[in-house]
C-alpha positions as CSV (number, residue, x, y, z in Angstrom):
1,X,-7.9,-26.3,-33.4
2,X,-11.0,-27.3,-31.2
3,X,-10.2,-28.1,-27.6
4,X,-11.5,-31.4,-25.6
5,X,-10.7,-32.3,-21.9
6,X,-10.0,-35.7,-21.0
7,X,-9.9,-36.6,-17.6
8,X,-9.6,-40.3,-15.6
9,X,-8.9,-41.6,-12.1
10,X,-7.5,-45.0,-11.8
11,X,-4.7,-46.7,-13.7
12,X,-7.5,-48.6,-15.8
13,X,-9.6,-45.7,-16.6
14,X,-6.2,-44.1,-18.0
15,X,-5.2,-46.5,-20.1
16,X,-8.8,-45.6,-21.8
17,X,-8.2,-42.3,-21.6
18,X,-4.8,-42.6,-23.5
19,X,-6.6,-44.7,-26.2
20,X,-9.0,-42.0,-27.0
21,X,-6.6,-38.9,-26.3
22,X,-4.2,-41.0,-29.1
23,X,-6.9,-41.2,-31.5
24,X,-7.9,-37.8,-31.1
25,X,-5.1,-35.4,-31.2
26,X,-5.2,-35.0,-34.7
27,X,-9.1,-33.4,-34.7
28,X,-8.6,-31.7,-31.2
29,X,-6.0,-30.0,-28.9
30,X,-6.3,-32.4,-26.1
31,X,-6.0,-31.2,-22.5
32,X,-5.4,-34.3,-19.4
33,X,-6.5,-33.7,-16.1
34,X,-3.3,-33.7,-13.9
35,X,-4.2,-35.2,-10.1
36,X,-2.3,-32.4,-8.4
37,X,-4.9,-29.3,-9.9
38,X,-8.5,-29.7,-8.6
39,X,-10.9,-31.6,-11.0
40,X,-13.6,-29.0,-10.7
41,X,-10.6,-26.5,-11.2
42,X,-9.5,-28.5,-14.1
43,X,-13.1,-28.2,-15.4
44,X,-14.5,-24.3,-14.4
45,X,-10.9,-23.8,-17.1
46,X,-12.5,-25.6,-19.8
47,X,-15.9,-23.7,-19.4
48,X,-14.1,-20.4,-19.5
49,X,-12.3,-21.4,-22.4
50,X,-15.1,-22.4,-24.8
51,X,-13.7,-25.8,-24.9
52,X,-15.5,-28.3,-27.6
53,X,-16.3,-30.8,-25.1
54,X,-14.9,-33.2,-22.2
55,X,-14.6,-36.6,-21.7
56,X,-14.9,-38.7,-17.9
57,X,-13.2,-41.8,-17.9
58,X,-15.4,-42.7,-14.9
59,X,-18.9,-43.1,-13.0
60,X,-21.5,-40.4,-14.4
61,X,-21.7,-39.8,-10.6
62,X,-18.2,-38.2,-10.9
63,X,-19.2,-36.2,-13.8
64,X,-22.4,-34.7,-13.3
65,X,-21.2,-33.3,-9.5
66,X,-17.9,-31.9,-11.5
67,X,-19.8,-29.9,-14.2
68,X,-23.1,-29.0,-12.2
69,X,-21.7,-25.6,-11.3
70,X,-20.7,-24.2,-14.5
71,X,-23.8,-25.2,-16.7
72,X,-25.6,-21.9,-18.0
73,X,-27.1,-23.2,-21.6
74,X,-27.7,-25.8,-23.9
75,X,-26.5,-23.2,-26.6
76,X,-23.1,-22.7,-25.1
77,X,-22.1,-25.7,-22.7
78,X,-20.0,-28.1,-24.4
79,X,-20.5,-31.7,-25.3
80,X,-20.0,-33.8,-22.2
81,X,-19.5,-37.4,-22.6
82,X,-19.1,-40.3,-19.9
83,X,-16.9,-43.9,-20.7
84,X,-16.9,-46.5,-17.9
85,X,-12.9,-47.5,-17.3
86,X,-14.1,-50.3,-18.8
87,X,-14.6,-49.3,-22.0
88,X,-17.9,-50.5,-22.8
89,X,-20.5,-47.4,-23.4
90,X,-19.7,-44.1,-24.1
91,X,-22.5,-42.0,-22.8
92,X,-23.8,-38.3,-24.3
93,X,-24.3,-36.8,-20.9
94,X,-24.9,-33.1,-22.1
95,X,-25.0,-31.1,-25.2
96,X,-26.1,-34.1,-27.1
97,X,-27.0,-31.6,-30.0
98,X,-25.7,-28.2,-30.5
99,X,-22.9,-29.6,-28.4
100,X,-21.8,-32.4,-30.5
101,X,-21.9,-35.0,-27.5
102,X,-23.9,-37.8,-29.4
103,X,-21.6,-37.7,-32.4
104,X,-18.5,-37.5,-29.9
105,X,-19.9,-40.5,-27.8
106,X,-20.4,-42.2,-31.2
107,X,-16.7,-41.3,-31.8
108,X,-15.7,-42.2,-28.7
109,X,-17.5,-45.7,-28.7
110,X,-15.8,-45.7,-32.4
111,X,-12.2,-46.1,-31.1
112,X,-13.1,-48.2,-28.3
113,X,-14.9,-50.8,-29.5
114,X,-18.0,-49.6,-26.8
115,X,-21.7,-49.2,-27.4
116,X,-23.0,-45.5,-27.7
117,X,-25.4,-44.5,-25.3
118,X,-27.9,-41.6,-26.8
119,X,-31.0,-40.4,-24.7
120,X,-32.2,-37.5,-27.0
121,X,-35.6,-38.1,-28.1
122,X,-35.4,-37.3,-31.7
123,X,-32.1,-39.3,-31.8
124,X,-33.8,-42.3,-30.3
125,X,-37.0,-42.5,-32.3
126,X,-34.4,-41.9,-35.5
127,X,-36.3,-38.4,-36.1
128,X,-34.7,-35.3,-37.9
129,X,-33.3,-32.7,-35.2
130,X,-33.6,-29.3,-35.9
131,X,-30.5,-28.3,-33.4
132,X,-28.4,-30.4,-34.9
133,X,-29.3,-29.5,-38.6
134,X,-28.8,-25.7,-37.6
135,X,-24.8,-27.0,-35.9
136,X,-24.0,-29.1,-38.9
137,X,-24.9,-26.1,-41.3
138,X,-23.4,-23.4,-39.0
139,X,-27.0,-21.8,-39.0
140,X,-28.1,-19.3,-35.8
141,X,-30.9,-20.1,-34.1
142,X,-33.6,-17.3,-32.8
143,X,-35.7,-18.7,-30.7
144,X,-34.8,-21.7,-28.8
145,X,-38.4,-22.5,-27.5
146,X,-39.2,-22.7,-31.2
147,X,-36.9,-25.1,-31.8
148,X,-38.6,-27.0,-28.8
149,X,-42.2,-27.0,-30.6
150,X,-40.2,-27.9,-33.8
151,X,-39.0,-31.2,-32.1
152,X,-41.8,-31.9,-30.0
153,X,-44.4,-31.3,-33.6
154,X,-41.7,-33.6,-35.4
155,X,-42.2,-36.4,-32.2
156,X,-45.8,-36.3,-32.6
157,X,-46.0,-37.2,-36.0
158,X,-46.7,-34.1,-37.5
159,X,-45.7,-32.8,-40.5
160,X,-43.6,-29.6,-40.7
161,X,-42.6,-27.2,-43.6
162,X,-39.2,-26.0,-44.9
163,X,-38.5,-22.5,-46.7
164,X,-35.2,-22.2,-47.6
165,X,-33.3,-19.1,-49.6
166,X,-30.4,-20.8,-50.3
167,X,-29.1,-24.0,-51.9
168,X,-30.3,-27.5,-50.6
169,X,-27.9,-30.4,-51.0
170,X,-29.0,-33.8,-50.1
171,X,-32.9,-35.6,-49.4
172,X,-34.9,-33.6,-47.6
173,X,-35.9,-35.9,-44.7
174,X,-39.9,-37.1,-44.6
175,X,-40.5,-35.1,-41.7
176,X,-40.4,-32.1,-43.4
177,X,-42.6,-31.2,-46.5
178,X,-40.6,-28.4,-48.4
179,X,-41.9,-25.1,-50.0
180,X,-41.1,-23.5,-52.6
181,X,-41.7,-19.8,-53.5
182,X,-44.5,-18.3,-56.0
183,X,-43.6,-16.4,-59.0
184,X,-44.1,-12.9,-58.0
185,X,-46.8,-10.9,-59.4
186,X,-46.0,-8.2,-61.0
187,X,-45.6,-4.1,-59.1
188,X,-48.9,-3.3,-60.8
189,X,-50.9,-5.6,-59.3
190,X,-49.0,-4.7,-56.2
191,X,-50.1,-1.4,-56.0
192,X,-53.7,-2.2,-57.4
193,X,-54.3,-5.4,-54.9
194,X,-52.6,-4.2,-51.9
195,X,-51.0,-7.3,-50.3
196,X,-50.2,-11.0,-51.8
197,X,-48.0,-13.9,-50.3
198,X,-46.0,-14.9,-52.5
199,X,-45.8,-18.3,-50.5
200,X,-47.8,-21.2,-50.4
201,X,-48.5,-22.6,-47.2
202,X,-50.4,-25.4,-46.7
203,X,-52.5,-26.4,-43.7
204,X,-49.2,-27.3,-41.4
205,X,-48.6,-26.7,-37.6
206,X,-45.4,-25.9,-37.1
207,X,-43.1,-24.5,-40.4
208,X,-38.4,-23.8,-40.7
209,X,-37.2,-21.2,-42.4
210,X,-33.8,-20.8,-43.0
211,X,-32.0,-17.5,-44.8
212,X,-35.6,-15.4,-44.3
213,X,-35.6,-12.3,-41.9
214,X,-39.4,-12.7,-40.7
215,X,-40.1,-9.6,-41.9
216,X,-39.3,-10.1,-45.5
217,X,-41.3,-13.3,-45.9
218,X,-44.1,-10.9,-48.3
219,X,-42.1,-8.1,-50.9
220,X,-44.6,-5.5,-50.7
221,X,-44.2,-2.4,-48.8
222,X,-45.0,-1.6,-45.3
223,X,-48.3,0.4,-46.1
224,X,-49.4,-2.2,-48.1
225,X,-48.5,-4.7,-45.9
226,X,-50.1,-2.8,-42.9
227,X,-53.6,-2.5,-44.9
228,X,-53.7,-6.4,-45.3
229,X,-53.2,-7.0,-41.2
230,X,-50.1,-6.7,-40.6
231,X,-49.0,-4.9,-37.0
232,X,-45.2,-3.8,-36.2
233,X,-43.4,-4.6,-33.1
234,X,-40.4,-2.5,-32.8
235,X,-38.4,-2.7,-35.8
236,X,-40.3,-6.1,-37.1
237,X,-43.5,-6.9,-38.8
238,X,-45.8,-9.7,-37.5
239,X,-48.2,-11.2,-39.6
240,X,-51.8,-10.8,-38.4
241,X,-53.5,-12.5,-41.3
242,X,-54.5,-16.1,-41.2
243,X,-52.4,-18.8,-43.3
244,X,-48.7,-19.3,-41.5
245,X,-48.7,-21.8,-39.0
246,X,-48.4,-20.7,-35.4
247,X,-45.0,-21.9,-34.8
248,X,-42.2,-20.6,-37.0
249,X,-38.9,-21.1,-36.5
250,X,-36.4,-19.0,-38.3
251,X,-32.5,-20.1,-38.7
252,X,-29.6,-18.2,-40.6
253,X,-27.0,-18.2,-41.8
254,X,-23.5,-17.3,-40.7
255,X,-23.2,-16.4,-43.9
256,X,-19.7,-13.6,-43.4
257,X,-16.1,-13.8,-42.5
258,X,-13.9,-11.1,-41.2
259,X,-10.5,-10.5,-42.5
260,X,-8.2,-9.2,-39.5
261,X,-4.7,-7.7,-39.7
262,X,-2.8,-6.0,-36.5
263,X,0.2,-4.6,-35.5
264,X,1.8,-7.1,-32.8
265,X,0.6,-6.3,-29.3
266,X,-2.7,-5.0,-30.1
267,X,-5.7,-5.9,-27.4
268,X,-9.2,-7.3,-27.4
269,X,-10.5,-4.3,-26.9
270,X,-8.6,-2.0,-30.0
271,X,-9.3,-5.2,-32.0
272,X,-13.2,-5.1,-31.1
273,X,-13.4,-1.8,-32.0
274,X,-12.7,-1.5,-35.9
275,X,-14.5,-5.1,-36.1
276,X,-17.4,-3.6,-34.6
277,X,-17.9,-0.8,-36.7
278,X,-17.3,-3.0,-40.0
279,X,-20.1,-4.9,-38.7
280,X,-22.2,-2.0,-37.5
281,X,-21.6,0.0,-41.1
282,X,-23.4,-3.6,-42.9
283,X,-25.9,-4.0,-40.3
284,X,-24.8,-6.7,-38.7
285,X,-23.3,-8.4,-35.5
286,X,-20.5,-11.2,-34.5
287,X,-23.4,-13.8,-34.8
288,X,-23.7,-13.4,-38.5
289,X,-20.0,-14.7,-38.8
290,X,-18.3,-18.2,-39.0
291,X,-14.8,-16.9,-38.4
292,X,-12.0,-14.6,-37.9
293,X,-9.2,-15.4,-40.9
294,X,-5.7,-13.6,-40.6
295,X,-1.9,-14.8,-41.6
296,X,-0.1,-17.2,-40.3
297,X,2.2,-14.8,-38.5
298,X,-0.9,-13.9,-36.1
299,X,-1.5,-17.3,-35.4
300,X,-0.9,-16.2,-31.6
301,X,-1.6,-13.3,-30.9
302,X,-2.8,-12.7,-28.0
303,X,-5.0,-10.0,-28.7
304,X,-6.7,-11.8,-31.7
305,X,-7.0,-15.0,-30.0
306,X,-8.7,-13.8,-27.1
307,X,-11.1,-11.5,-29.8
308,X,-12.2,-14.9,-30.9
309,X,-12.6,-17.1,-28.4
310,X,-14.4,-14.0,-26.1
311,X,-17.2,-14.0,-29.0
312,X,-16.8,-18.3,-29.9
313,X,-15.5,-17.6,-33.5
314,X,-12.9,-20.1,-35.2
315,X,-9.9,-18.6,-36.5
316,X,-8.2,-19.4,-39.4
317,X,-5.1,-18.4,-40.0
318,X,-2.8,-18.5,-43.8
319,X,0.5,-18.6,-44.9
320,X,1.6,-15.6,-47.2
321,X,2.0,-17.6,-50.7
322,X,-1.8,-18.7,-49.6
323,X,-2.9,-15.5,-49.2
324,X,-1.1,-14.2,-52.5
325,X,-2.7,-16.8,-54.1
326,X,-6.3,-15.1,-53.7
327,X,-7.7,-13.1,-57.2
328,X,-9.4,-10.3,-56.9
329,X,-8.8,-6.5,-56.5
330,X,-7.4,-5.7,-53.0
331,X,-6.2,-2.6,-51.4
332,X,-2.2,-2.1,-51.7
333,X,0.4,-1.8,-48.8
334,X,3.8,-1.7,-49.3
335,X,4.5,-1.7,-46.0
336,X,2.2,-4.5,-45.3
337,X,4.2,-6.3,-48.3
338,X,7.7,-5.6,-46.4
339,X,6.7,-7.5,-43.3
340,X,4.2,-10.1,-44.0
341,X,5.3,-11.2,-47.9
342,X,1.7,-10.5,-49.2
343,X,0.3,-6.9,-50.3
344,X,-2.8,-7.2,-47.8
345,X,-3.7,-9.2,-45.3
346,X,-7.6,-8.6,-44.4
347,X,-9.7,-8.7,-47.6
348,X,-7.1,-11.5,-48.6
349,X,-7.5,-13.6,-45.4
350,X,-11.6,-13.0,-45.4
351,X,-12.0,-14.3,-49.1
352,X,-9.7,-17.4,-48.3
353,X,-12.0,-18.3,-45.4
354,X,-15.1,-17.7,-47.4
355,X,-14.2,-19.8,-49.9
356,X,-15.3,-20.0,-53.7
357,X,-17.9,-18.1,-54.8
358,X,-17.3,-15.6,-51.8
359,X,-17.1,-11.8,-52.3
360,X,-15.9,-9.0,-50.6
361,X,-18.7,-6.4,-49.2
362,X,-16.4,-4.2,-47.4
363,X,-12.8,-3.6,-48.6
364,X,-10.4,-2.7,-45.7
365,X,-11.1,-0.3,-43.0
366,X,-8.0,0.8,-40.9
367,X,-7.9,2.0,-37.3
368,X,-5.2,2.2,-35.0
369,X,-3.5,-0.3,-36.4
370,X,-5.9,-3.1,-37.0
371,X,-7.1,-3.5,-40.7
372,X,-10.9,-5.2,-41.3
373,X,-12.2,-6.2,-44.1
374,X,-15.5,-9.0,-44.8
375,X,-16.2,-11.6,-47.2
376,X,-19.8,-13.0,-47.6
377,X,-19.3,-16.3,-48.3
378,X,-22.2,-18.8,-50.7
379,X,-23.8,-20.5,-48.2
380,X,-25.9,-23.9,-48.6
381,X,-28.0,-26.2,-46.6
382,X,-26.7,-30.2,-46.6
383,X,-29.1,-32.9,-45.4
């Protein structure tokens, strides 16, 4: 469950504060500041733990001295929102986007009966945000001054174009003028005519792409590609040739889920291990997942819950009829049957997160007692 901090300092301001903790402790584990621990104590603790966001029922005075010392990102912090003890405005202090404190003022202001207070530009000029498109659709972000230009070409009136691999649900907002792919011509012209897009771009400034490694943006090989203009830098390919726009912005998906089982005791560190080869043997690293999944039974341990909220990935956890539930053709352990009631736990687990239309692209991999196993789950973009 996501974690918020709550915290007040006079008799009105808590009556506030129990308003909103009462409405929200079904959507969050909520966590009071108590007046005998220091506040900025009581805060540095919610920093370390990843916590969602925090609340000040008080003067923004108060809340910006309290968090200044433990701000490092605008990609990691969490959503900080102020309410006066009145309970008139709530007010998005930090991590309005990736953060979630605009929607959690807007919340907050919900149950209150207060007025919202939003300061993000796009938000304000009622503009699509790229950040909070990319949260919403649990896509990873490359570049963050990308995202800047994105914004700041989007607040200028400018046009920009969106390339994406997967499914779109929903309008596509004005701001953006969508692309779609060319048929591809065919290998024989590919080897005759060296290189071809096989996108059209028009004359923009500024272009999204979501689901498409910059490298693979053209299918034709690397000689091919290198005779037409293109250069390589390290392991990736930059196009040299005129036609894309000069800023690009590329966002994917956390498309995979990894299915975890353990033996009881087992630490962060023999969990990381296994999980990081599984990842390594498919290319890939913790920030291509949405989540951990496991049985119920491991719904505290402490190994696995520290494994997840170390890297900032939700765990899931299901019962064993859940689990049991799941078709498909999964590796068999009687002893795994015995004590948790289900036949396997990781590949099981990894396809119940993923949810339909998942599959499994690496069947279980056992190491010192921790089993790992990930889904690939079918992802889509929602406007």
């Amino acid at each position: 469950m996501k974690q918020l901090g709550i915290a007040s300092f006079t008799a009105r301001g808590g009556q506030v504060a129990d308003r909103l903790a009462g409405a929200l402790e079904k959507e969050y584990d909520i966590i009071r500041y108590e007046h005998e621990c220091g506040l900025k104590d009581w805060c540095g603790c919610l920093f370390v733990s990843d916590a969602d966001g925090i609340i000040f029922v008080g003067a923004c005075g108060i809340a910006v001295r309290t968090i200044a010392p433990f701000l490092k990102s605008k990609t990691t912090d969490p959503a900080v929102v102020v309410v006066d003890e009145a309970g008139e405005y709530a007010i998005s202090l930090l991590s309005g986007h990736i953060g979630g404190a605009n929607r959690l003022a807007e919340h907050a202001a919900a149950i209150l009966g207060a007025a919202p207070v939003i300061t993000t530009a796009t938000d304000v000029n009622g503009k699509f945000a790229v950040d909070v498109f990319a949260s919403d659709n649990h896509l990873r972000i490359r570049d963050m001054h990308e995202a800047k230009e994105i914004s700041a070409a989007i607040l200028r009136g400018e046009r920009v174009g969106f390339y994406c691999e997967g499914e779109i649900e929903g309008s596509v907002p004005p701001e953006l003028l969508l692309l779609k792919k060319n048929e591809k011509a065919d290998q024989g012209a590919a080897q005759r005519d060296a290189l071809r897009p096989i996108h059209t771009i028009p004359e923009i400034g500024a272009l999204i792409r979501v689901g498409v490694p910059s490298c693979e943006f053209t299918f034709y090989t690397m000689e091919n590609a290198r005779a037409a203009g293109w250069n390589q830098a390290g392991t990736e390919l930059t196009l040299c040739v005129p036609g894309l726009p000069p800023v690009i912005l590329d966002l994917y998906p956390k498309s995979y889920i990894i299915g975890i089982g353990c033996r009881k005791g087992k630490t962060e560190a023999e969990i990381a291990l296994p999980v990081n080869q599984a990842l390594a043997s498919w290319n890939l690293s913790v920030e291509d997942c949405a989540g951990v999944a496991s049985i119920d039974l491991k719904k505290e341990e402490p190994g696995l819950v520290e494994f997840c909220k170390k890297r900032n990935l939700r765990f899931e956890t299901y019962s064993a009829e859940t689990l049991a539930d799941i078709k498909g053709d999964f590796s068999h352990s009687e002893f795994v049957s015995r004590v948790t009631g289900v036949d396997n736990v990781c590949e099981r687990a990894a396809l119940c997160m993923a949810g339909e239309g998942s599959r499994l692209i690496l069947k279980k991999q056992a190491e010192n007692g921790v089993t790992v196993a990930l889904a690939e789950r079918k992802w889509k973009v929602r406007f």
